[in-house]
N, CA and C atoms as an extended XYZ file, in Angstrom:
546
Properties=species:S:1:pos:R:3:atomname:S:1:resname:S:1:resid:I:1 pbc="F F F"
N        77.869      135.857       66.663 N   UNK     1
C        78.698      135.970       67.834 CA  UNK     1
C        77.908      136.683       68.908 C   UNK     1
N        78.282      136.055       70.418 N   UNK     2
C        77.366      136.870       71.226 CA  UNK     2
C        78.516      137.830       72.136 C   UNK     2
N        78.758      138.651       72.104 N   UNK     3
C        79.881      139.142       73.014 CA  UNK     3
C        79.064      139.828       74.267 C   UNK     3
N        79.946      139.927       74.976 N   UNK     4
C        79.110      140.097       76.424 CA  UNK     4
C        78.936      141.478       76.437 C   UNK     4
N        77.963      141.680       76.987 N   UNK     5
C        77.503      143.087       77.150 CA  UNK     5
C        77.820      143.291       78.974 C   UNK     5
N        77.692      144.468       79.450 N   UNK     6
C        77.849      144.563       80.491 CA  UNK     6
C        76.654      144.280       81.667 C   UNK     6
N        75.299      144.276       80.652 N   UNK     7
C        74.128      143.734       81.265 CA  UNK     7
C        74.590      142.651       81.381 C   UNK     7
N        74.603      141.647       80.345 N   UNK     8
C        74.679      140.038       80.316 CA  UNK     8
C        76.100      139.583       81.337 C   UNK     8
N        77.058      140.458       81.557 N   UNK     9
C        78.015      139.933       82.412 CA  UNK     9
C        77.107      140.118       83.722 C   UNK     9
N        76.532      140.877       84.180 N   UNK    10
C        76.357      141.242       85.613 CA  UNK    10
C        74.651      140.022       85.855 C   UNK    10
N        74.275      139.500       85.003 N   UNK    11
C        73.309      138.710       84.440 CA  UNK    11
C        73.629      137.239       85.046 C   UNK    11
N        74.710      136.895       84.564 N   UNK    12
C        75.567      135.522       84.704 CA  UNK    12
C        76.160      135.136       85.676 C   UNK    12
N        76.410      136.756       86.572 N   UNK    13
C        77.373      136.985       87.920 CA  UNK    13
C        76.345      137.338       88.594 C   UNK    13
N        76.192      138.371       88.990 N   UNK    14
C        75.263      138.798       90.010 CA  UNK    14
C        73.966      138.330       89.832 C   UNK    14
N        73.378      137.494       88.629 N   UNK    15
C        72.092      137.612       88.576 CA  UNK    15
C        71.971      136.173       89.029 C   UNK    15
N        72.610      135.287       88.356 N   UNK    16
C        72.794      133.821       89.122 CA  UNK    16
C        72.721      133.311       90.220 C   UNK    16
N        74.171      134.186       91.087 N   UNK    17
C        74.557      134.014       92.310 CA  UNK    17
C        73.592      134.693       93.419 C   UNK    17
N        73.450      136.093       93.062 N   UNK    18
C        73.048      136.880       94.190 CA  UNK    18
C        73.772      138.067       94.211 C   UNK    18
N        73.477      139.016       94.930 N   UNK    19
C        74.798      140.183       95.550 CA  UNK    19
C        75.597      139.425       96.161 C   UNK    19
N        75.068      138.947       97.342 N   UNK    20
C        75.754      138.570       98.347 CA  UNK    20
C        76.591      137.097       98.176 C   UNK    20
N        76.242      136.267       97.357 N   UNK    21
C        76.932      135.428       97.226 CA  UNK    21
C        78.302      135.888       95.881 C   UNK    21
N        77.814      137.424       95.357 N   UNK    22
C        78.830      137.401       94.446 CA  UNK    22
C        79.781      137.842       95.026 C   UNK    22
N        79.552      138.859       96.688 N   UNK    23
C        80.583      139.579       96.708 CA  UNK    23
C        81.007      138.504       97.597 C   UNK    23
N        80.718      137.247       97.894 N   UNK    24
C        81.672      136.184       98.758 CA  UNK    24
C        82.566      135.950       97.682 C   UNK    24
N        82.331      134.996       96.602 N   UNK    25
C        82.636      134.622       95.529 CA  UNK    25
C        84.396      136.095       95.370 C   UNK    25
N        83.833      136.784       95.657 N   UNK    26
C        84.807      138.136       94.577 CA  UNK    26
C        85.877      138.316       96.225 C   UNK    26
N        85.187      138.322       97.206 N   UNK    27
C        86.387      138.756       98.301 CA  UNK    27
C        87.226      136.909       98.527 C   UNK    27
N        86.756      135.775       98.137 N   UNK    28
C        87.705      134.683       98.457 CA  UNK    28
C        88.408      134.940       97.365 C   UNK    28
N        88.298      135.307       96.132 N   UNK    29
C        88.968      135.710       95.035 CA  UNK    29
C        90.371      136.192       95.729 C   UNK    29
N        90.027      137.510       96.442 N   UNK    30
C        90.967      138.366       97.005 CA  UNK    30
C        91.890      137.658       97.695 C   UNK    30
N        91.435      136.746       98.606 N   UNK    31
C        91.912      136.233       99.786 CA  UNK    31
C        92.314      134.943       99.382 C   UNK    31
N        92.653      134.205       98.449 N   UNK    32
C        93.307      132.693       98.378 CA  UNK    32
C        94.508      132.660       98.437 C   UNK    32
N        94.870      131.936       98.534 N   UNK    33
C        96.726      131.048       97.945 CA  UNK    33
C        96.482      130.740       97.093 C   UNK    33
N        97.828      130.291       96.402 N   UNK    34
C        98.099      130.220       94.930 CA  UNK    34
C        97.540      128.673       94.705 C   UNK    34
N        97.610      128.066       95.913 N   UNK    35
C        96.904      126.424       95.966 CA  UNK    35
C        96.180      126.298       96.037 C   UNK    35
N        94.933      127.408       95.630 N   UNK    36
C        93.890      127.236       96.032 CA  UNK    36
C        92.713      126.461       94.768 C   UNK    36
N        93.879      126.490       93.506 N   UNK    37
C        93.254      125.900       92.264 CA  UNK    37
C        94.086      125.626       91.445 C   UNK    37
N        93.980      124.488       90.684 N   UNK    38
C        95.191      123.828       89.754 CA  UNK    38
C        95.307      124.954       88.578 C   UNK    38
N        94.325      125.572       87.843 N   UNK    39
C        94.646      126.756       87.028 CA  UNK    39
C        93.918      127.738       87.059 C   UNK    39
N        95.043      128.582       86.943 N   UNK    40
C        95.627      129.796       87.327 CA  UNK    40
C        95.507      130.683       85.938 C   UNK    40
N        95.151      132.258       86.291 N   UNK    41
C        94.672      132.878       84.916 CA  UNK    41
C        95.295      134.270       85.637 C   UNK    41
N        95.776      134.404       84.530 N   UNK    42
C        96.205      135.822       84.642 CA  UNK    42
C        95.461      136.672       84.383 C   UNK    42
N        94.420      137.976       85.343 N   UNK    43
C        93.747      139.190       84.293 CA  UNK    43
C        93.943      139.622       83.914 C   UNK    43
N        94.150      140.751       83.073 N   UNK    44
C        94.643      141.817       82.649 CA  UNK    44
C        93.517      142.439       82.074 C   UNK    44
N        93.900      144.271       82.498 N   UNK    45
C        92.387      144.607       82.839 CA  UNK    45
C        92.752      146.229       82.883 C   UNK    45
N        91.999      146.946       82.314 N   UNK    46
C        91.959      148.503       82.915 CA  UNK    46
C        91.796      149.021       84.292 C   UNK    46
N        92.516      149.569       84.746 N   UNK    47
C        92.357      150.145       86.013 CA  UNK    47
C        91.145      150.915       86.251 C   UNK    47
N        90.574      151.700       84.939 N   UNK    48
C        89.473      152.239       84.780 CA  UNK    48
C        88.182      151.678       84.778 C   UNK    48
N        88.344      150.238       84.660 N   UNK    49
C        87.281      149.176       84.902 CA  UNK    49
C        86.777      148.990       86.406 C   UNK    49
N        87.612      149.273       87.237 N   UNK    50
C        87.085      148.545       88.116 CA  UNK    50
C        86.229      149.327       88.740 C   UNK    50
N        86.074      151.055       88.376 N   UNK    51
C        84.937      151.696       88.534 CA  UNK    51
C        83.708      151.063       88.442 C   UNK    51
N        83.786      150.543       86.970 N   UNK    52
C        82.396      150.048       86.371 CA  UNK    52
C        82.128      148.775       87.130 C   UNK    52
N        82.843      148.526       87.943 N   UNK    53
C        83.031      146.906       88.311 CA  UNK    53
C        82.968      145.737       87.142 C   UNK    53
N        83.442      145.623       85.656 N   UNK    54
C        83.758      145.099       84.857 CA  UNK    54
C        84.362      143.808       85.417 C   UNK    54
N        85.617      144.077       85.896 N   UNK    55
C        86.760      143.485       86.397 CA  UNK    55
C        86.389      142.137       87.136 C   UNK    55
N        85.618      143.031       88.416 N   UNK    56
C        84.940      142.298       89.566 CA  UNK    56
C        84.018      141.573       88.957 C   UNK    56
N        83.341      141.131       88.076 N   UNK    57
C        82.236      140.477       87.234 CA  UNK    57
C        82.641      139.514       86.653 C   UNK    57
N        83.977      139.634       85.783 N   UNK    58
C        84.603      139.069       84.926 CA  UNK    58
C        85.278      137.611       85.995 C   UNK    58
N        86.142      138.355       87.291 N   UNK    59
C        86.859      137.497       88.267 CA  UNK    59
C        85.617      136.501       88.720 C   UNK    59
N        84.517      137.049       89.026 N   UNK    60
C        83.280      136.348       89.638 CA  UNK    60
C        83.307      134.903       88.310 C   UNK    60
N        82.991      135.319       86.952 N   UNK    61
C        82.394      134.566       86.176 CA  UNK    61
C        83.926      133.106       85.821 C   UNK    61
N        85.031      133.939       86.483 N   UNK    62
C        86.041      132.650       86.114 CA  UNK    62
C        85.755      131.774       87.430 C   UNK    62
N        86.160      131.961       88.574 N   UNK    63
C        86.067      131.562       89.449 CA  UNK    63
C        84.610      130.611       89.435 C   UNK    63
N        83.937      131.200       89.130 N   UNK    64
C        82.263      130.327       89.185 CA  UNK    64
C        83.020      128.799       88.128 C   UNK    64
N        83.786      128.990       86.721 N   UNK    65
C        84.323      128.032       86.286 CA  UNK    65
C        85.673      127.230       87.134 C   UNK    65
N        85.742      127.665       88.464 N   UNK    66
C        86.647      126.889       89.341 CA  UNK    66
C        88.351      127.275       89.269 C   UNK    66
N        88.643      128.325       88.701 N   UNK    67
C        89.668      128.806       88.615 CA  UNK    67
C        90.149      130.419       89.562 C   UNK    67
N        91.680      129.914       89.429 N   UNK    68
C        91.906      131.117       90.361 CA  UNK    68
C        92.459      132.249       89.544 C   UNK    68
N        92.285      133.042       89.871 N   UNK    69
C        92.765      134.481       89.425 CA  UNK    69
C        93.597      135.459       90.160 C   UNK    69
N        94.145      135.717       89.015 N   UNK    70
C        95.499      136.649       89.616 CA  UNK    70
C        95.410      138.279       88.941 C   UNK    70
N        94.885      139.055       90.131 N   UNK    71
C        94.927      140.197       89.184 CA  UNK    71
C        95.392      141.297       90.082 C   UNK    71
N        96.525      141.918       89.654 N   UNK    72
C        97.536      143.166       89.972 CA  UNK    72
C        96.625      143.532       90.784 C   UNK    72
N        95.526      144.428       90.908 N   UNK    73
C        94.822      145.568       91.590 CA  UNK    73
C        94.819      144.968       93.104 C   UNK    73
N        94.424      143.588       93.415 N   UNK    74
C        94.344      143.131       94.893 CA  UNK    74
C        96.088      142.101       94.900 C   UNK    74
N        97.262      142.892       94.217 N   UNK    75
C        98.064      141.823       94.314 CA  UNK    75
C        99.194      142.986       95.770 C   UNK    75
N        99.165      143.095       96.799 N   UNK    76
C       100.156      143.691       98.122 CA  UNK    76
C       101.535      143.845       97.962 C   UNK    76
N       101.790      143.131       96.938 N   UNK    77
C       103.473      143.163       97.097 CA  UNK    77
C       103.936      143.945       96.008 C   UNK    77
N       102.973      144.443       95.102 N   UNK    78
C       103.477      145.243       93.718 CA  UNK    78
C       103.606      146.863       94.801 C   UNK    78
N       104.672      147.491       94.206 N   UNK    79
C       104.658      148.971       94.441 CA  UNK    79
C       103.507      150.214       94.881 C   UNK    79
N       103.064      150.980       95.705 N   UNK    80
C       102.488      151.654       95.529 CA  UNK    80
C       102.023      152.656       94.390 C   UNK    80
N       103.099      153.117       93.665 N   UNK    81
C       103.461      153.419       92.593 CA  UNK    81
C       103.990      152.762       91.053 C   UNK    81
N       103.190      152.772       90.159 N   UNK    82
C       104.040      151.770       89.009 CA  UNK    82
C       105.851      151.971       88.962 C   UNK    82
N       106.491      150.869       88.450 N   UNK    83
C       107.756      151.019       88.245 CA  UNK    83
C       108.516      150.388       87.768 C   UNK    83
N       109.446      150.265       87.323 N   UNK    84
C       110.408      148.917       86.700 CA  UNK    84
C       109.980      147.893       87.689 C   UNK    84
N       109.878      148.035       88.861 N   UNK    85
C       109.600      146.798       89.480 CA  UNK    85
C       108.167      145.788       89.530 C   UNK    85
N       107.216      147.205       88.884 N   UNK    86
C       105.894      146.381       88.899 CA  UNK    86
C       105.961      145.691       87.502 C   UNK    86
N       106.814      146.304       86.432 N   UNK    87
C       107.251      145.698       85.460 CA  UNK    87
C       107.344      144.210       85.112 C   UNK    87
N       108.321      144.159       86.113 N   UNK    88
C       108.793      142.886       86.410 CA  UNK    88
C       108.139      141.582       87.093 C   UNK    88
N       107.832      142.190       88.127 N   UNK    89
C       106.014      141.296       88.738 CA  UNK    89
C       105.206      140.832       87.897 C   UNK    89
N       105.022      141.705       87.387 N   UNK    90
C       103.743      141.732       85.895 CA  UNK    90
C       104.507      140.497       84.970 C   UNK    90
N       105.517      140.878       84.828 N   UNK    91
C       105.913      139.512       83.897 CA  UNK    91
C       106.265      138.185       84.646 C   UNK    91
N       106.145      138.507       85.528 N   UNK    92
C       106.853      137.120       86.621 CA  UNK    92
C       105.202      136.478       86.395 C   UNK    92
N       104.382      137.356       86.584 N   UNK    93
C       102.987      136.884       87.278 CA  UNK    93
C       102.249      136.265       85.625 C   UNK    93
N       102.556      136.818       84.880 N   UNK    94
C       101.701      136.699       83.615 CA  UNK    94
C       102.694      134.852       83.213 C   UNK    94
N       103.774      135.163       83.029 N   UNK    95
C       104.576      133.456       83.192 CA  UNK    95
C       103.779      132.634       84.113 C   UNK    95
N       104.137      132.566       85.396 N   UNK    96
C       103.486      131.947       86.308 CA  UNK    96
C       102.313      131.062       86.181 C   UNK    96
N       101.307      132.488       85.724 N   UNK    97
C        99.731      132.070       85.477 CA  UNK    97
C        99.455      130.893       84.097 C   UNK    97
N        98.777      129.489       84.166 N   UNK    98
C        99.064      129.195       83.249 CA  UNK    98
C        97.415      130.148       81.824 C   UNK    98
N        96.565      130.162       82.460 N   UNK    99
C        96.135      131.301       80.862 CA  UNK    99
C        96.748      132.878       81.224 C   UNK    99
N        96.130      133.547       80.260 N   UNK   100
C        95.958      134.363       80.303 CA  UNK   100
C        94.901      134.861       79.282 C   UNK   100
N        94.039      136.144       80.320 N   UNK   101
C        93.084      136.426       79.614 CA  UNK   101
C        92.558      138.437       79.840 C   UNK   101
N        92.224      138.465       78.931 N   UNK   102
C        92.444      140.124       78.766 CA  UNK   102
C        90.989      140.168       78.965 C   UNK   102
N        90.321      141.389       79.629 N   UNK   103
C        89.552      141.705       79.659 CA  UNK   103
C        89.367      143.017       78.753 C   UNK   103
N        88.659      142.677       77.933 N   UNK   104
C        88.696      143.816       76.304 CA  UNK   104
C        87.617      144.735       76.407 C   UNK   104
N        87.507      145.919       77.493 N   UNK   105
C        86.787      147.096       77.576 CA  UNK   105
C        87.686      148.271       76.424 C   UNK   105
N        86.429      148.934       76.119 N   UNK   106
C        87.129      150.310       75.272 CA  UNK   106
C        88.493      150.447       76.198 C   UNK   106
N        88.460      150.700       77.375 N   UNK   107
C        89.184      151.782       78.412 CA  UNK   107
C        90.956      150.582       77.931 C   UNK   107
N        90.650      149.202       77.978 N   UNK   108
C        91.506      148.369       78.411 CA  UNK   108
C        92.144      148.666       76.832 C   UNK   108
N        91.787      148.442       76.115 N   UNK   109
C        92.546      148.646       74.481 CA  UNK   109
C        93.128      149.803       74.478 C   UNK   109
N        92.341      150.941       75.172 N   UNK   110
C        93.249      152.038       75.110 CA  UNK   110
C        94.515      152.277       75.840 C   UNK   110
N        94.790      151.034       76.854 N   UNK   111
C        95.649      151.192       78.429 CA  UNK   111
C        96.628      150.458       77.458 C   UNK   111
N        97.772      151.393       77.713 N   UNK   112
C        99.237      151.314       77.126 CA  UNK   112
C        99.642      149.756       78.206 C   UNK   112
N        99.010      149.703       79.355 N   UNK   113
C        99.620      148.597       80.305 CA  UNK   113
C        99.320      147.313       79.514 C   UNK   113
N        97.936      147.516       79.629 N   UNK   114
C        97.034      146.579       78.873 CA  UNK   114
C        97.742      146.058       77.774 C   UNK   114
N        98.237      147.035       76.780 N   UNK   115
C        98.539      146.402       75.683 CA  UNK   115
C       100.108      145.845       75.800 C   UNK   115
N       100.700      146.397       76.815 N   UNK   116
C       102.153      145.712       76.644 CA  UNK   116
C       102.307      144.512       77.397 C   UNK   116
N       100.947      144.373       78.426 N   UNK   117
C       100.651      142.710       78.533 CA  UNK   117
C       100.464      142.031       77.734 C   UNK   117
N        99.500      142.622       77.017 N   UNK   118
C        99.091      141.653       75.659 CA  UNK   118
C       100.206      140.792       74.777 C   UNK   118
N       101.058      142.023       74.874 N   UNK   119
C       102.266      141.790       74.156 CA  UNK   119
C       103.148      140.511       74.946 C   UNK   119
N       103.354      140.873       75.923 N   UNK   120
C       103.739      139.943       77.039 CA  UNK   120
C       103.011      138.438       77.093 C   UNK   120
N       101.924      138.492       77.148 N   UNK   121
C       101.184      137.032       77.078 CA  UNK   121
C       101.363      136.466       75.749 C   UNK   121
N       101.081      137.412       74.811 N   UNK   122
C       101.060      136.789       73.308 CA  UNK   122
C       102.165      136.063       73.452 C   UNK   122
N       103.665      136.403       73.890 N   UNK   123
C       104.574      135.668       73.638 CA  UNK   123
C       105.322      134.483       74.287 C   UNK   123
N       104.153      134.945       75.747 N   UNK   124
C       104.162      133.246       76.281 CA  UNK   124
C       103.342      132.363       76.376 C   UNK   124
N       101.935      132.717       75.773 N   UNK   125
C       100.763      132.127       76.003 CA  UNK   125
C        99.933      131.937       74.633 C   UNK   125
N       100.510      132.695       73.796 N   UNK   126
C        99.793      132.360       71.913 CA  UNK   126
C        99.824      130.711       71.755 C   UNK   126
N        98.805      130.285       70.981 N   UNK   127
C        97.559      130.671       71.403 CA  UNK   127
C        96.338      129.847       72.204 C   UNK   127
N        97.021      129.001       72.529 N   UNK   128
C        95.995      127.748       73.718 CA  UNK   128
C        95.692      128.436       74.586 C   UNK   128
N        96.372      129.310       75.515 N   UNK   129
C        96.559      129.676       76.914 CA  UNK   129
C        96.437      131.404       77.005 C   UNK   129
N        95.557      131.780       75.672 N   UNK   130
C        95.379      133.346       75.480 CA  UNK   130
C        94.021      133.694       75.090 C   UNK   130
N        93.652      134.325       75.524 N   UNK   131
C        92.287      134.896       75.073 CA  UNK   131
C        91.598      136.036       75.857 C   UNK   131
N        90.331      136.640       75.215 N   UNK   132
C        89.777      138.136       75.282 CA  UNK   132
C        88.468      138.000       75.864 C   UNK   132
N        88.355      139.124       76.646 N   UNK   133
C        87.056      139.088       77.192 CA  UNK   133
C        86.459      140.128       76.500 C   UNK   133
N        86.118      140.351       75.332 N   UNK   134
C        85.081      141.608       75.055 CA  UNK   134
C        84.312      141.880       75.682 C   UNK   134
N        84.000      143.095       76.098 N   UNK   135
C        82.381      143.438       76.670 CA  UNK   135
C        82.227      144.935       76.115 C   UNK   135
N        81.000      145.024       75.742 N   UNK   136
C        80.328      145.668       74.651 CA  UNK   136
C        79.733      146.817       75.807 C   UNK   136
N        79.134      148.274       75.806 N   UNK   137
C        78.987      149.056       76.532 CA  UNK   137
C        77.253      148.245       76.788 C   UNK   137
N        76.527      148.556       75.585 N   UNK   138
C        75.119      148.313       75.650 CA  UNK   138
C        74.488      147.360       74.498 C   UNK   138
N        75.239      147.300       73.638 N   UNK   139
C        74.986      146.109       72.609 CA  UNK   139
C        75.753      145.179       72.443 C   UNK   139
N        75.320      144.601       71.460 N   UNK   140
C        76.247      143.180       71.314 CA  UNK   140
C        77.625      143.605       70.346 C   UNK   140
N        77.246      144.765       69.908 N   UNK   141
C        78.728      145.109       68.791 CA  UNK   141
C        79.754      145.667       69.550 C   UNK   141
N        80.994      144.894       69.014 N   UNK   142
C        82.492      145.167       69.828 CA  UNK   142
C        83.426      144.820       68.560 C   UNK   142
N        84.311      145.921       68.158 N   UNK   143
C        84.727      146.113       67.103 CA  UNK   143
C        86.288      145.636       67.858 C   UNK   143
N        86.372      146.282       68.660 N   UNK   144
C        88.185      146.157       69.049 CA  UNK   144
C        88.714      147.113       67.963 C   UNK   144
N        90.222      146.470       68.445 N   UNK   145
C        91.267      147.063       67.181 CA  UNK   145
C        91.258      145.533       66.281 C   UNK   145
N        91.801      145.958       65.123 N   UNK   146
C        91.757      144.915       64.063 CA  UNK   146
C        93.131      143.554       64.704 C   UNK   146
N        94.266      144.268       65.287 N   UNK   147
C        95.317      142.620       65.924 CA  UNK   147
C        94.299      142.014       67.109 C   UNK   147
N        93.350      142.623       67.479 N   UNK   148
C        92.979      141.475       68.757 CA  UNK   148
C        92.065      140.354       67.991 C   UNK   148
N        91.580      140.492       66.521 N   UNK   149
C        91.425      139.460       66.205 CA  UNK   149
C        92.136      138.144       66.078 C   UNK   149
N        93.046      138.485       66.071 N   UNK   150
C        94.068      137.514       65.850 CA  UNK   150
C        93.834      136.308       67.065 C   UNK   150
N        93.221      136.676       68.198 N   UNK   151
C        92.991      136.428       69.729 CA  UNK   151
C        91.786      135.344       70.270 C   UNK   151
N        91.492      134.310       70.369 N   UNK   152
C        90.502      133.410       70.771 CA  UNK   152
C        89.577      134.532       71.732 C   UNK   152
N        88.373      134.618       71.830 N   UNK   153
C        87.741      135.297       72.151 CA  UNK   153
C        86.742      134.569       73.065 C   UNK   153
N        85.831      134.872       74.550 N   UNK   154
C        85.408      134.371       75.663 CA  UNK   154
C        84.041      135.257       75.349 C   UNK   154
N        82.967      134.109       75.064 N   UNK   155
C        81.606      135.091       74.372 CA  UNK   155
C        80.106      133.909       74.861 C   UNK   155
N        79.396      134.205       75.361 N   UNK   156
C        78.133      133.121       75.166 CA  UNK   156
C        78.008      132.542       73.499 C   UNK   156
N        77.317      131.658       74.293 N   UNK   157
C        76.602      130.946       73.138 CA  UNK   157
C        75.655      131.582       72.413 C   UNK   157
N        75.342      131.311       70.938 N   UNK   158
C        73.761      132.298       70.813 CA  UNK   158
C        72.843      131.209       71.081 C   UNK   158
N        73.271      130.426       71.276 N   UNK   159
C        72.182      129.190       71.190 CA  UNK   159
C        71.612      128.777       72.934 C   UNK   159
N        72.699      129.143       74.129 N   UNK   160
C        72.044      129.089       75.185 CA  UNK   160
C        72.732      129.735       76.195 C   UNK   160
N        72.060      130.634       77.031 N   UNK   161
C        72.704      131.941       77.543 CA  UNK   161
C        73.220      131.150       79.119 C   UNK   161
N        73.044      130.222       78.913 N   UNK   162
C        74.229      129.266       80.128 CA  UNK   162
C        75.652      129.049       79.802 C   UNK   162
N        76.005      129.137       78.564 N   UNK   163
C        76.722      128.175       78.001 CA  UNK   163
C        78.000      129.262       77.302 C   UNK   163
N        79.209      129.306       78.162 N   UNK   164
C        80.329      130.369       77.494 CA  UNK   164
C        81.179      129.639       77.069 C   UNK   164
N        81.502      130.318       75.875 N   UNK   165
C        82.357      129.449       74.852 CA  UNK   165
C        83.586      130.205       74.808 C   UNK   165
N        85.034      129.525       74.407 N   UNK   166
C        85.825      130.062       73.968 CA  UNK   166
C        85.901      130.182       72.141 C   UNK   166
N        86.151      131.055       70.932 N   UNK   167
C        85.958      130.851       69.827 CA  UNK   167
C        87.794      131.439       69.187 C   UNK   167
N        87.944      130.135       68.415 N   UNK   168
C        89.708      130.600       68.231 CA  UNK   168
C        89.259      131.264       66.749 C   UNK   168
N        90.049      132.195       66.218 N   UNK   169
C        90.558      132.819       64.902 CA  UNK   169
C        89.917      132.027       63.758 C   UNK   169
N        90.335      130.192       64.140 N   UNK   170
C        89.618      129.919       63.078 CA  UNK   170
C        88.490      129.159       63.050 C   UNK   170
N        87.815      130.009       64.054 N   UNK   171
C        86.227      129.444       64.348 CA  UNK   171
C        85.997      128.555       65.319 C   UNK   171
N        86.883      127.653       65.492 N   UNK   172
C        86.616      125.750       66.088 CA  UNK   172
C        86.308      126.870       67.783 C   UNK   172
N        85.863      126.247       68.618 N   UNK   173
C        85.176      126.407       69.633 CA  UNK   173
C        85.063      125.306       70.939 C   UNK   173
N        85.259      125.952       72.159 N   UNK   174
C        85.511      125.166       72.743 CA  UNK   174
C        84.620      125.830       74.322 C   UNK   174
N        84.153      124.832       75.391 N   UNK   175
C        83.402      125.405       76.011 CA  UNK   175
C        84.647      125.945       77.142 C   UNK   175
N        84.543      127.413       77.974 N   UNK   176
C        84.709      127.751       78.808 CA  UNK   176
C        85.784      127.118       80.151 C   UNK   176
N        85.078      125.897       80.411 N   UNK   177
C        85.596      125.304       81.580 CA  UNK   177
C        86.446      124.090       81.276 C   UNK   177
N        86.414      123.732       79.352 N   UNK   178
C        87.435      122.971       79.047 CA  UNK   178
C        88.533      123.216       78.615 C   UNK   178
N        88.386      124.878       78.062 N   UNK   179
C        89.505      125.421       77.772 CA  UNK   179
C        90.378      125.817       78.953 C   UNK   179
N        89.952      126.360       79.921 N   UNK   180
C        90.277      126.665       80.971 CA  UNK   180
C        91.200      125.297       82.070 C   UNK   180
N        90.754      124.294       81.704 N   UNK   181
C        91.345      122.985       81.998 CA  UNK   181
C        92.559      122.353       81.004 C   UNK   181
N        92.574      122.926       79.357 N   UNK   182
C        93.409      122.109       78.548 CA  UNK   182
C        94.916      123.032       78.772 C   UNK   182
């Protein structure tokens, strides 16, 4: 298994594109309509990520697969403050979106939000329309907690560092931009 490291994400994103074409790429992100792509992915993501710019890497590398993204942090109409109402957004938005996909940093497994999305997607999106972004601090080892196995997982290939695969629970495998389409 190759799980992404935070080198190899910023490798695929920034190293591909450019700076400057990533941070175009990451501010039309910000700035679309919901028409701006037939599917639609929900992030879900640590707030603590977007320090590391994790987040911003991750949005870059879907979008490069032609999809739009929906993620709370640039969403205007949620609360200043969390609340029953961002609650509710959050679930309006995670329905809506047809994947959903977790971005699986230490910080994000530990985020109580994080996980009651999880919970939330699992039960509208298990398991075609669900899956994990591991990313590893500096190596390739990413343990998680033992239920996110349960979870199709978003990892390179070992065989060619172009090539991102989705890998379900029971192995079968599917590339990136077809899963993202089925």
């Amino acid at each position: 298994m190759a799980i992404l490291t935070r080198t190899r994400l910023t490798a695929l994103t920034e190293g591909k594109l450019g700076t400057r074409l990533f941070s175009e790429v990451l501010n039309e992100s910000k700035r679309e309509t919901k028409t701006a792509a037939e599917v639609t992915v929900f992030l879900s993501h640590s707030h603590d990520d977007l320090e590391k710019i994790d987040v911003e890497k991750a949005i870059v590398l879907l979008r490069k697969a032609g999809v739009r993204v929906y993620i709370d942090s640039y969403d205007s109409s949620l609360p200043p403050f969390t609340s029953d109402e961002t609650a509710r957004k959050i679930k309006e938005q995670i329905k809506l979106n047809k994947k959903f996909i977790l971005v699986a940093t230490n910080k994000a497994i530990n985020s109580k939000w994080c996980n009651w999305e999880l919970g939330f997607g699992d039960a509208h999106k298990y398991i075609n329309h669900i899956a994990l972004i591991p990313i590893a601090d500096n190596s390739t080892s990413w343990n998680g907690s033992e239920y996110l196995r349960i979870y199709p997982r978003i990892e390179e290939s070992d065989y060619s560092a172009e090539y991102i695969k989705v890998i379900f629970p029971d192995k079968t495998e599917k590339s990136l931009i077809d899963w993202l389409k089925s």
